[in-house]
PQR file of N, CA, C, O and H, with PARSE charges and radii, in Angstrom:
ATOM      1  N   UNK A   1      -4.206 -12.105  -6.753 -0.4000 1.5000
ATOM      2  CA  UNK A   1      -4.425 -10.680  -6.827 -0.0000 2.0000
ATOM      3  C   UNK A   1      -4.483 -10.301  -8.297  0.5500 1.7000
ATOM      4  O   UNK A   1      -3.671 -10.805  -9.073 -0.5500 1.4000
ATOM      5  N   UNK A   2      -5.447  -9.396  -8.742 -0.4000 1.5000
ATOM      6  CA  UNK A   2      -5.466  -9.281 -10.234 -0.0000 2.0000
ATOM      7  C   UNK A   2      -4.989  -8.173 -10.623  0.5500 1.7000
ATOM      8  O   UNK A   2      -4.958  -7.282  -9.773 -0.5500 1.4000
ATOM      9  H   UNK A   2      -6.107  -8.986  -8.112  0.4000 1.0000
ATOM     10  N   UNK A   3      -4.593  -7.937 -11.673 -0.4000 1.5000
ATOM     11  CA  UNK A   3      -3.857  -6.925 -12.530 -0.0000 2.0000
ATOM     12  C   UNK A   3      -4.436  -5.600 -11.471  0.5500 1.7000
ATOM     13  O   UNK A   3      -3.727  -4.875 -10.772 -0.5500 1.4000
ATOM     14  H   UNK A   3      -4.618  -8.661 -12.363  0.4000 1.0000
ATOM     15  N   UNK A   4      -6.238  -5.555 -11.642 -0.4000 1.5000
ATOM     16  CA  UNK A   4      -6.307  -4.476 -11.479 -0.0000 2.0000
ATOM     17  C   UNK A   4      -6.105  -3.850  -9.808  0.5500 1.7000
ATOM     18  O   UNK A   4      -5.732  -2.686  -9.661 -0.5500 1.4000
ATOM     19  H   UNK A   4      -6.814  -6.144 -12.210  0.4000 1.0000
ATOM     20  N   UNK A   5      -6.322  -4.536  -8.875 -0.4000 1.5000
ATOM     21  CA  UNK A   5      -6.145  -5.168  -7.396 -0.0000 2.0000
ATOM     22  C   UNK A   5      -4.351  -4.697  -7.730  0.5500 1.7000
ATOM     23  O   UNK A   5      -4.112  -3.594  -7.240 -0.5500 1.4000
ATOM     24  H   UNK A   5      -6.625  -5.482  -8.994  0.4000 1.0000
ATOM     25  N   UNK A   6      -3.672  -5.050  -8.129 -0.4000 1.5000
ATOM     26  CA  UNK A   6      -2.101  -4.462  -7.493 -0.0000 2.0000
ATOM     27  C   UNK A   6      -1.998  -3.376  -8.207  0.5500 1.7000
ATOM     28  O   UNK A   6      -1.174  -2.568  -7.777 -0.5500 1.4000
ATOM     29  H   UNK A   6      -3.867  -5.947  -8.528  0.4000 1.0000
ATOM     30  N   UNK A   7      -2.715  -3.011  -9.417 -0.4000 1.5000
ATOM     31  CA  UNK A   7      -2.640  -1.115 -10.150 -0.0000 2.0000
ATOM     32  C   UNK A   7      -3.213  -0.529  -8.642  0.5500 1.7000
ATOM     33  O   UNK A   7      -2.398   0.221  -8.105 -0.5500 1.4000
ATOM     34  H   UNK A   7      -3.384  -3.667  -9.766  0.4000 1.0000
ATOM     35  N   UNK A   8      -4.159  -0.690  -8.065 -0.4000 1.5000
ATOM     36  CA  UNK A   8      -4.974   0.308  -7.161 -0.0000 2.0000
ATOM     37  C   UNK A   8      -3.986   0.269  -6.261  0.5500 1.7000
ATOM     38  O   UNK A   8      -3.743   1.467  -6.113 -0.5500 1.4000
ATOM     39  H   UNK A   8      -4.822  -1.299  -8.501  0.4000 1.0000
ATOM     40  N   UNK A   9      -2.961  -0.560  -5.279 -0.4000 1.5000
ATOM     41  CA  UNK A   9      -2.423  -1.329  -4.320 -0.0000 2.0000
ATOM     42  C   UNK A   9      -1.210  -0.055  -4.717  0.5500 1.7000
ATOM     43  O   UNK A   9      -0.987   0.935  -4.021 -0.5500 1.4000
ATOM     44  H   UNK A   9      -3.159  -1.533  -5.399  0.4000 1.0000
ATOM     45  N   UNK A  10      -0.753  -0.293  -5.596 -0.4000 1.5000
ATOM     46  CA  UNK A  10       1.126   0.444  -6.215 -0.0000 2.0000
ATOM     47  C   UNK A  10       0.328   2.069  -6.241  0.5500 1.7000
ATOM     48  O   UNK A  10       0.854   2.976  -5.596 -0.5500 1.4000
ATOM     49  H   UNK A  10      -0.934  -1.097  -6.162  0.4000 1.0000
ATOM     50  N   UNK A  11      -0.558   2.248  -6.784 -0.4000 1.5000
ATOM     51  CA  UNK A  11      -1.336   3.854  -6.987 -0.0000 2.0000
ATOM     52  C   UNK A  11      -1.479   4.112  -5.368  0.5500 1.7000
ATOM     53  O   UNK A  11      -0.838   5.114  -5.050 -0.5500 1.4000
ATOM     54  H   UNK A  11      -0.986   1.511  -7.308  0.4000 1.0000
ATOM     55  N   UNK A  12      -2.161   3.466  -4.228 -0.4000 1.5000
ATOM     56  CA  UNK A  12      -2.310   4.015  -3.052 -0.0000 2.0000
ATOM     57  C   UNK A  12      -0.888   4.333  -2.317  0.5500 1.7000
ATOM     58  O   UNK A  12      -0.704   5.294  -1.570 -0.5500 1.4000
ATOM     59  H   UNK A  12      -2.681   2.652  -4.487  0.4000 1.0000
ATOM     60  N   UNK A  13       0.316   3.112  -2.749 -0.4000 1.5000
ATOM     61  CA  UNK A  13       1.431   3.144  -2.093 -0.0000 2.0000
ATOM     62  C   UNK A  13       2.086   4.821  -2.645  0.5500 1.7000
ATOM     63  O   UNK A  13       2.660   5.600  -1.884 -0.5500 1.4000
ATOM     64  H   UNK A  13       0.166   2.331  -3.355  0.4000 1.0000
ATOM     65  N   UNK A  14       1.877   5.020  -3.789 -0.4000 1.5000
ATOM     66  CA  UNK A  14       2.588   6.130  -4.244 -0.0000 2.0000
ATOM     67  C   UNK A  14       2.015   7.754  -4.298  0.5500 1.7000
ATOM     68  O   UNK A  14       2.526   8.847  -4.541 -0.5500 1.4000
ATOM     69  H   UNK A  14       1.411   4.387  -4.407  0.4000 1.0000
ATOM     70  N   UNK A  15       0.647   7.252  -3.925 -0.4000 1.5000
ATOM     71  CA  UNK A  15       0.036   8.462  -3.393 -0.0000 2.0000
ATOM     72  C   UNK A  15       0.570   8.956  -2.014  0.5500 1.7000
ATOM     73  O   UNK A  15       0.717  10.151  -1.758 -0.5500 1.4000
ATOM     74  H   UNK A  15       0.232   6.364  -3.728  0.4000 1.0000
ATOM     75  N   UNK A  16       0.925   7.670  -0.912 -0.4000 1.5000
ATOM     76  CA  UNK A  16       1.258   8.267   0.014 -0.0000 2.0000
ATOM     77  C   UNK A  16       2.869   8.477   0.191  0.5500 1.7000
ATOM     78  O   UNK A  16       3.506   9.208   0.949 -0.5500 1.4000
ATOM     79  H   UNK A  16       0.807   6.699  -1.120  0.4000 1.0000
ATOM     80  N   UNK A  17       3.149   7.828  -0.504 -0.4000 1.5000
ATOM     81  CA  UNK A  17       4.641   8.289  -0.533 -0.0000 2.0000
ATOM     82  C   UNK A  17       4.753   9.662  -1.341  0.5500 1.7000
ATOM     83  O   UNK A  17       5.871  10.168  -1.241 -0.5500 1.4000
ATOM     84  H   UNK A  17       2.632   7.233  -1.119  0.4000 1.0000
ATOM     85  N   UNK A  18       4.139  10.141  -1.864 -0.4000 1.5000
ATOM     86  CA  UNK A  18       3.871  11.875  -2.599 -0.0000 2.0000
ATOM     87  C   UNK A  18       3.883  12.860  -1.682  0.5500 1.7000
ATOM     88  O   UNK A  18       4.633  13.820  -1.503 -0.5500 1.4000
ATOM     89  H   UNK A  18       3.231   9.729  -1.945  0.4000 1.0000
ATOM     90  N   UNK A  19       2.604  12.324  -0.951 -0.4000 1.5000
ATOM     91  CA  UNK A  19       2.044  12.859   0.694 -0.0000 2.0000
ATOM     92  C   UNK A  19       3.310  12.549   1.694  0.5500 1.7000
ATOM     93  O   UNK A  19       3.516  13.604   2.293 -0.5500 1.4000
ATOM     94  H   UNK A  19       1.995  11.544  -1.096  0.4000 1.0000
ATOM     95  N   UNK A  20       3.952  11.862   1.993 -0.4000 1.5000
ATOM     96  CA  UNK A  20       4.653  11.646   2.694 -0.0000 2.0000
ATOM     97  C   UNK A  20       5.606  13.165   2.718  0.5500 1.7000
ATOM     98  O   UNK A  20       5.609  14.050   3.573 -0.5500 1.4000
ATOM     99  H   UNK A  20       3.784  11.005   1.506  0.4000 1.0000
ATOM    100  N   UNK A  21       6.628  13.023   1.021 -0.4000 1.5000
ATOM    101  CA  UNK A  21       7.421  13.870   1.121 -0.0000 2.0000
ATOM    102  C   UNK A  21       6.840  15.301   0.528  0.5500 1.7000
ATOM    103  O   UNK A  21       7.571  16.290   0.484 -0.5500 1.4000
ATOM    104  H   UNK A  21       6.625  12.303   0.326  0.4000 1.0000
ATOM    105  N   UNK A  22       6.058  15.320   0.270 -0.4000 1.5000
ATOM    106  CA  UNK A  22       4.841  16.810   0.456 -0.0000 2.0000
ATOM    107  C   UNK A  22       5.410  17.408   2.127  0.5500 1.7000
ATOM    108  O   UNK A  22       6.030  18.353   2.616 -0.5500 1.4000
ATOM    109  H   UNK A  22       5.464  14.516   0.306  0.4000 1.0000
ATOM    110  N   UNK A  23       4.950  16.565   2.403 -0.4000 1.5000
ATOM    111  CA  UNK A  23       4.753  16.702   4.198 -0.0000 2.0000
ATOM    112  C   UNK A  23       6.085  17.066   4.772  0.5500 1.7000
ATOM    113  O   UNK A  23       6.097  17.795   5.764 -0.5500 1.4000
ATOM    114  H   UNK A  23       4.446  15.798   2.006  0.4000 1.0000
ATOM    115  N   UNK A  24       7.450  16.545   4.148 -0.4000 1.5000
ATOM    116  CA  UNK A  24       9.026  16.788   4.825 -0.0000 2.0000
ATOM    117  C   UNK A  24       8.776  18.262   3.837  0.5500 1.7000
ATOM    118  O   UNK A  24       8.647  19.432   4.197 -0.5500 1.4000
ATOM    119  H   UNK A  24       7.440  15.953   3.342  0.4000 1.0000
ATOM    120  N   UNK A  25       8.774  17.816   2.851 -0.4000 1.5000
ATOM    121  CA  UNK A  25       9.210  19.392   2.384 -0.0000 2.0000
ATOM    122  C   UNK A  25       8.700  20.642   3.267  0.5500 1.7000
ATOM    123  O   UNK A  25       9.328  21.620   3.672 -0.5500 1.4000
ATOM    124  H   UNK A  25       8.879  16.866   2.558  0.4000 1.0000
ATOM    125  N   UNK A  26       7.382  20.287   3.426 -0.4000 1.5000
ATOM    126  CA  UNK A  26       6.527  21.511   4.454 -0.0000 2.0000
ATOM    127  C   UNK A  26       6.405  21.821   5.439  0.5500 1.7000
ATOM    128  O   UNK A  26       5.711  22.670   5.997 -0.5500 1.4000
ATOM    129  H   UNK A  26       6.872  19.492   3.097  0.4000 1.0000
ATOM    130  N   UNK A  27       7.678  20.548   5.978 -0.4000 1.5000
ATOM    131  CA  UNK A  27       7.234  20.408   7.337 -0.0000 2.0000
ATOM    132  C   UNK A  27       6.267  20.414   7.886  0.5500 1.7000
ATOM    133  O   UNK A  27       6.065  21.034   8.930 -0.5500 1.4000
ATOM    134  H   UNK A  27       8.242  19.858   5.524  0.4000 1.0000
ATOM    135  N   UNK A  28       5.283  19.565   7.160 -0.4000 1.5000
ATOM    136  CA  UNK A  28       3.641  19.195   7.421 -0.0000 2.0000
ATOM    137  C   UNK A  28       3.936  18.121   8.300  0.5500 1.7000
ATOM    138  O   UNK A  28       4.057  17.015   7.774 -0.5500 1.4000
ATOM    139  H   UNK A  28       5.447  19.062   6.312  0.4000 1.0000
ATOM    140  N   UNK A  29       4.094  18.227   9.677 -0.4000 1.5000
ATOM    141  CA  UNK A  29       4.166  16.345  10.425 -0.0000 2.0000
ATOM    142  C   UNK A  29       2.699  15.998   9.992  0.5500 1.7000
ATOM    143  O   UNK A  29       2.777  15.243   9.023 -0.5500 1.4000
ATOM    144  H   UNK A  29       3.996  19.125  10.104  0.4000 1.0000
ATOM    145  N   UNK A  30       1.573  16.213  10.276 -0.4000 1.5000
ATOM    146  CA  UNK A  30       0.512  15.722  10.322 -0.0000 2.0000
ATOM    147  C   UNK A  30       0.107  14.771   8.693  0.5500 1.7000
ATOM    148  O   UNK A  30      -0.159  13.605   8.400 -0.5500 1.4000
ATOM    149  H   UNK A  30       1.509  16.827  11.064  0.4000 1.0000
ATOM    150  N   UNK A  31       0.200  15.551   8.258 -0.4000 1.5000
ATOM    151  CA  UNK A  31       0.507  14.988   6.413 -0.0000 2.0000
ATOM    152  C   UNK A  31       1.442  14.145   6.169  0.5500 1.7000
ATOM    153  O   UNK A  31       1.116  13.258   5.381 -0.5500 1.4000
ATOM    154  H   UNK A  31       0.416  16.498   8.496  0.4000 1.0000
ATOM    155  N   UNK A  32       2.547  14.108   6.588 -0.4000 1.5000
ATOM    156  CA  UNK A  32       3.876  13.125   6.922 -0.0000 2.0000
ATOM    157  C   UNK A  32       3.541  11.991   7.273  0.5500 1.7000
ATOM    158  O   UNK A  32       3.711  11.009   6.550 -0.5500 1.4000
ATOM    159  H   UNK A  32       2.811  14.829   7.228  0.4000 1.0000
ATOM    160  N   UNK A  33       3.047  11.946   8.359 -0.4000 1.5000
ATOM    161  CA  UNK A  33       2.398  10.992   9.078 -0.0000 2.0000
ATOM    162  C   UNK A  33       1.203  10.278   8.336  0.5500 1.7000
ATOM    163  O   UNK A  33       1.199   9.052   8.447 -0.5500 1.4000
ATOM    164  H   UNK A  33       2.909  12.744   8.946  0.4000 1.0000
ATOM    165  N   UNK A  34       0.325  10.773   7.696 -0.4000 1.5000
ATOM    166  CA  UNK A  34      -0.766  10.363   6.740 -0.0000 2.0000
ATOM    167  C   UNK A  34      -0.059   9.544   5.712  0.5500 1.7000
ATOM    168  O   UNK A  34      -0.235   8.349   5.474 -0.5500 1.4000
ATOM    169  H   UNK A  34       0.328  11.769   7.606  0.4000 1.0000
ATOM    170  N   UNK A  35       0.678  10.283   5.204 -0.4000 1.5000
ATOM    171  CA  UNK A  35       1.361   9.700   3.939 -0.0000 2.0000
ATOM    172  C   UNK A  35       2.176   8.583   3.996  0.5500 1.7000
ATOM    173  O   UNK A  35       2.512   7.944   2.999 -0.5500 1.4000
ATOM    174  H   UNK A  35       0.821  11.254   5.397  0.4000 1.0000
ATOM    175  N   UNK A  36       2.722   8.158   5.886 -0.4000 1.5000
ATOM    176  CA  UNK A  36       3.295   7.313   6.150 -0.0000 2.0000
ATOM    177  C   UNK A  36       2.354   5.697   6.290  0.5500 1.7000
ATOM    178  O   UNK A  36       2.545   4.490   6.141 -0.5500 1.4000
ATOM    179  H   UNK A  36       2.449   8.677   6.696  0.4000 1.0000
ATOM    180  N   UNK A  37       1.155   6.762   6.717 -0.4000 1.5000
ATOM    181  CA  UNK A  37      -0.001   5.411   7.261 -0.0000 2.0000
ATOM    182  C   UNK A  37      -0.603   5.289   5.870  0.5500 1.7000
ATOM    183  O   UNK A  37      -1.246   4.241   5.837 -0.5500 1.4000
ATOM    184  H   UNK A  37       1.001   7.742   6.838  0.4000 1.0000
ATOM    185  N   UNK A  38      -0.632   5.639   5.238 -0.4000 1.5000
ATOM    186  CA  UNK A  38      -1.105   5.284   3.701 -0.0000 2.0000
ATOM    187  C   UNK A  38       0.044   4.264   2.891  0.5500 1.7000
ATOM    188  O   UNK A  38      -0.398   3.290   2.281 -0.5500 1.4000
ATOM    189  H   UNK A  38      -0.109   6.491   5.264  0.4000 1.0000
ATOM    190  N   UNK A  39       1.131   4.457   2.907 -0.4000 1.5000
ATOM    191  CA  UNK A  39       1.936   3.399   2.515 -0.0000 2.0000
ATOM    192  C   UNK A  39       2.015   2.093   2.828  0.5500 1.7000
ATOM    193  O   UNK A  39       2.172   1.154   2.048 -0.5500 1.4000
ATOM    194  H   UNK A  39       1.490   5.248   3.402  0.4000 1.0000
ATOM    195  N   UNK A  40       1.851   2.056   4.493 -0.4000 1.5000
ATOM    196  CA  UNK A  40       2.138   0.692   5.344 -0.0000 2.0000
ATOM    197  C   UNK A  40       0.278   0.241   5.330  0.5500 1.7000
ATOM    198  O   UNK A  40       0.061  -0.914   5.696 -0.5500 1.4000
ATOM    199  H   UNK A  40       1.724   2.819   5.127  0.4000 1.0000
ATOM    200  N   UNK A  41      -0.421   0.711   5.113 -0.4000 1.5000
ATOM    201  CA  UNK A  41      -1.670  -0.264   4.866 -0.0000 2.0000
ATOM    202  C   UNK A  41      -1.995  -0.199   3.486  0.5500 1.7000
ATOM    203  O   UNK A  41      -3.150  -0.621   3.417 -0.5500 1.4000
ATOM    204  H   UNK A  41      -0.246   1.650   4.816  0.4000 1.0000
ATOM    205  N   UNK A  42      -1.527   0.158   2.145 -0.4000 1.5000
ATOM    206  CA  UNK A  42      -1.202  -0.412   1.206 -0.0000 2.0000
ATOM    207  C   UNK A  42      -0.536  -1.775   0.786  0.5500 1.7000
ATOM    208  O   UNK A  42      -0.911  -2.663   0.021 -0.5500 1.4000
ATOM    209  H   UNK A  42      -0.590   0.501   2.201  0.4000 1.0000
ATOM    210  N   UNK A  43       0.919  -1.574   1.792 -0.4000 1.5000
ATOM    211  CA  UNK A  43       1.396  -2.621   1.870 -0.0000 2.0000
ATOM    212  C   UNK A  43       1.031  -3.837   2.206  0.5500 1.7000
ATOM    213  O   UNK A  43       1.396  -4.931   1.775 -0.5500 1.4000
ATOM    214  H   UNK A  43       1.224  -0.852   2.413  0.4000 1.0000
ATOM    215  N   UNK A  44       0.176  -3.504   3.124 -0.4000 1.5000
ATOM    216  CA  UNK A  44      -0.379  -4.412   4.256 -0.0000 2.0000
ATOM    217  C   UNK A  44      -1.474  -5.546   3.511  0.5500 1.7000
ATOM    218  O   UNK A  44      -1.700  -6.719   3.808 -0.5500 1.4000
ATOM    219  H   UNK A  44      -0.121  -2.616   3.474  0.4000 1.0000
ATOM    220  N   UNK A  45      -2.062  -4.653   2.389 -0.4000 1.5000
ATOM    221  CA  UNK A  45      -3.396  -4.659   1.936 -0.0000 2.0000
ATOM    222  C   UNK A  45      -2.789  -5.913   0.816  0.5500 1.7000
ATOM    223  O   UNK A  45      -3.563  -6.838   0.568 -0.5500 1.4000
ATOM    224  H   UNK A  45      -1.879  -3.700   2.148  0.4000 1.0000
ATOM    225  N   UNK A  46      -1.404  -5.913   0.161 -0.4000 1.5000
ATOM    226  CA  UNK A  46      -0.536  -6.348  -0.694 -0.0000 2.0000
ATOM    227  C   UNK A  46      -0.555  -7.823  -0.056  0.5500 1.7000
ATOM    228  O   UNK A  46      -1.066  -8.878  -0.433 -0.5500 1.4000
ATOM    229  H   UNK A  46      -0.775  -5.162   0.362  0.4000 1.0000
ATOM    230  N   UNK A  47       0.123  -7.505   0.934 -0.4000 1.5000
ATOM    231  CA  UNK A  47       0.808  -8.822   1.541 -0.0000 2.0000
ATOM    232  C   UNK A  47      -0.358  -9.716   1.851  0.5500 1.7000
ATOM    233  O   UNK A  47      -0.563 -10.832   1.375 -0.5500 1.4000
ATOM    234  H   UNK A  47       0.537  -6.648   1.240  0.4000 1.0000
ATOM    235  N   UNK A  48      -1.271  -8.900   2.933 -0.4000 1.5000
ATOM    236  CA  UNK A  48      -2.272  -9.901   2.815 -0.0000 2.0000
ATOM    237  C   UNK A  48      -3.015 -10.791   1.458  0.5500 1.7000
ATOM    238  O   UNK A  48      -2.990 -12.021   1.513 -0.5500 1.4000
ATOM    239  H   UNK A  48      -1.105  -7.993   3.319  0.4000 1.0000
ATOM    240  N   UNK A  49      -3.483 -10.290   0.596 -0.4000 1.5000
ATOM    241  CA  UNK A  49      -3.908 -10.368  -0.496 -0.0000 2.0000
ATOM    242  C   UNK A  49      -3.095 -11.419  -1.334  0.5500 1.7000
ATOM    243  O   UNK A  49      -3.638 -12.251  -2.062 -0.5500 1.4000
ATOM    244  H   UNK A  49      -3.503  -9.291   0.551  0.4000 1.0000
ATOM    245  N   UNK A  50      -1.787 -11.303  -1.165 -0.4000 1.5000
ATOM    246  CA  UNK A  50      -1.374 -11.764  -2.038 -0.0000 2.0000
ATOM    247  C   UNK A  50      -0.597 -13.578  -0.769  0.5500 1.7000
ATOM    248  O   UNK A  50       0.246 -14.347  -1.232 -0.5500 1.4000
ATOM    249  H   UNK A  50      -1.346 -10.628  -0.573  0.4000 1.0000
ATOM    250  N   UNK A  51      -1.059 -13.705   0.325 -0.4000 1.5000
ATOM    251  CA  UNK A  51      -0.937 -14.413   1.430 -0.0000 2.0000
ATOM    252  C   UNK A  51      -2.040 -15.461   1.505  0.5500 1.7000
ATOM    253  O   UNK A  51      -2.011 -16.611   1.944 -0.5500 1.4000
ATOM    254  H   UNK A  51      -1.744 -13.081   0.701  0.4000 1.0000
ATOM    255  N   UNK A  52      -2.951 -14.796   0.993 -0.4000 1.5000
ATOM    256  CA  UNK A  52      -4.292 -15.479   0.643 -0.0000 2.0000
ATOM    257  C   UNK A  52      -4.924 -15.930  -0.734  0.5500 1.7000
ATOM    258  O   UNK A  52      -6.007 -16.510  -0.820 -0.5500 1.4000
ATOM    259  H   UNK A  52      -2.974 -13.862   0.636  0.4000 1.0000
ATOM    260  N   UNK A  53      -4.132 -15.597  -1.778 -0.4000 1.5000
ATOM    261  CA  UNK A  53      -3.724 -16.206  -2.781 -0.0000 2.0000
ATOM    262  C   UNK A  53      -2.856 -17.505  -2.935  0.5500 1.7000
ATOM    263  O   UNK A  53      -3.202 -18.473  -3.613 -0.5500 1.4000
ATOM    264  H   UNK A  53      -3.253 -15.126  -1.709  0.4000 1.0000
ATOM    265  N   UNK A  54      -1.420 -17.387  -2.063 -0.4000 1.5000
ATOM    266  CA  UNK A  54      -0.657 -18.468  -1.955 -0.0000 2.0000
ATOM    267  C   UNK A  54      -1.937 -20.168  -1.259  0.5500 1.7000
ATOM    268  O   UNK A  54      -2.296 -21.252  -1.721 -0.5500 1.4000
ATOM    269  H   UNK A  54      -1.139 -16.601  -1.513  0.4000 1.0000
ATOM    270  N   UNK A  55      -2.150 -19.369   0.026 -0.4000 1.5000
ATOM    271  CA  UNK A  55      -2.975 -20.455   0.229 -0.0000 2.0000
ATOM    272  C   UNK A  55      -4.186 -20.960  -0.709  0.5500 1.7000
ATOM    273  O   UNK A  55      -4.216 -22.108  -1.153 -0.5500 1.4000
ATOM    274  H   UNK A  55      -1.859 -18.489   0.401  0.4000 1.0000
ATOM    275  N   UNK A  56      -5.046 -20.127  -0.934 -0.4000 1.5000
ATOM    276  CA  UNK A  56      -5.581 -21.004  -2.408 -0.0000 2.0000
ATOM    277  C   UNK A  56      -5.052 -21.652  -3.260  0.5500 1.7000
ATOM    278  O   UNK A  56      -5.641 -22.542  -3.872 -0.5500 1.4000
ATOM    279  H   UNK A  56      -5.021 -19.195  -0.574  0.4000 1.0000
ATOM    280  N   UNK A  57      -4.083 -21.389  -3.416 -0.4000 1.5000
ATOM    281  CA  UNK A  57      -3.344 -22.176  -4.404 -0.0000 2.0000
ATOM    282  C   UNK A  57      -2.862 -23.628  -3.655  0.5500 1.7000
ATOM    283  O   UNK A  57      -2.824 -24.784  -4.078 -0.5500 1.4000
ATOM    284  H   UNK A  57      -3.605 -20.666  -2.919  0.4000 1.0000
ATOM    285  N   UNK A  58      -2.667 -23.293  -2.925 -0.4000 1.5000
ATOM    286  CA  UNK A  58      -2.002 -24.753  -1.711 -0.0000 2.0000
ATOM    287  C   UNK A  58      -2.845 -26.096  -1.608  0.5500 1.7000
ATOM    288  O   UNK A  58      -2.577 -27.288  -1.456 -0.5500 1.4000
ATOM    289  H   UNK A  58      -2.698 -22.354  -2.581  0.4000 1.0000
ATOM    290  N   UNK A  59      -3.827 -25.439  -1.741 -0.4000 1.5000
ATOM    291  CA  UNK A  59      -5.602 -26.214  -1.075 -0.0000 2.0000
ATOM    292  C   UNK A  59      -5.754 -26.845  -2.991  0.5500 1.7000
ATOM    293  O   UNK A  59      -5.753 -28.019  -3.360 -0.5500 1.4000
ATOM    294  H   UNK A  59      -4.044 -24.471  -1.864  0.4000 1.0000
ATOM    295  N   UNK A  60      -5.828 -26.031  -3.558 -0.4000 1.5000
ATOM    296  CA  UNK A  60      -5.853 -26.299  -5.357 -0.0000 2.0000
ATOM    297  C   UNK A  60      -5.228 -27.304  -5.698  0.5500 1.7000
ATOM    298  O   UNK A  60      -5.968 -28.232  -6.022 -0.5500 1.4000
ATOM    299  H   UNK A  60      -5.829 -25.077  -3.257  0.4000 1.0000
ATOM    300  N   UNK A  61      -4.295 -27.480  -5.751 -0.4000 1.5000
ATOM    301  CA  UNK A  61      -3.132 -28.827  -5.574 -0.0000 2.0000
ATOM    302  C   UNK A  61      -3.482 -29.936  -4.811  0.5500 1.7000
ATOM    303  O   UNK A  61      -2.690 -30.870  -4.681 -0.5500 1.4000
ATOM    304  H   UNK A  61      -3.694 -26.725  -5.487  0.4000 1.0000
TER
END
């Protein structure tokens, strides 16, 4: 995963965690909820990425 690949990855996670508590403060559920599904496929986007890195590396060796 490259420098710039986990800047975009940590920027989406913290956009929705913004959105997230935007959303408690306002008691926005719908925005809450956005901001929740924006974190966990950030994450998602992480793990994979960086899951499929390990194995290249495996095969490299």
């Amino acid at each position: 995963m490259s420098f710039t690949e986990k800047a975009r990855t940590k920027a989406e996670q913290l956009a929705g965690a913004a959105k997230e508590r935007i959303g408690d403060a306002t008691n926005n559920e719908p925005m809450r909820g956005d901001g929740a599904s924006q974190q966990r496929n950030a994450r998602t986007k992480q793990n994979v990425t960086e899951a499929g890195s390990k194995i290249k590396d495996a095969f490299n060796k």
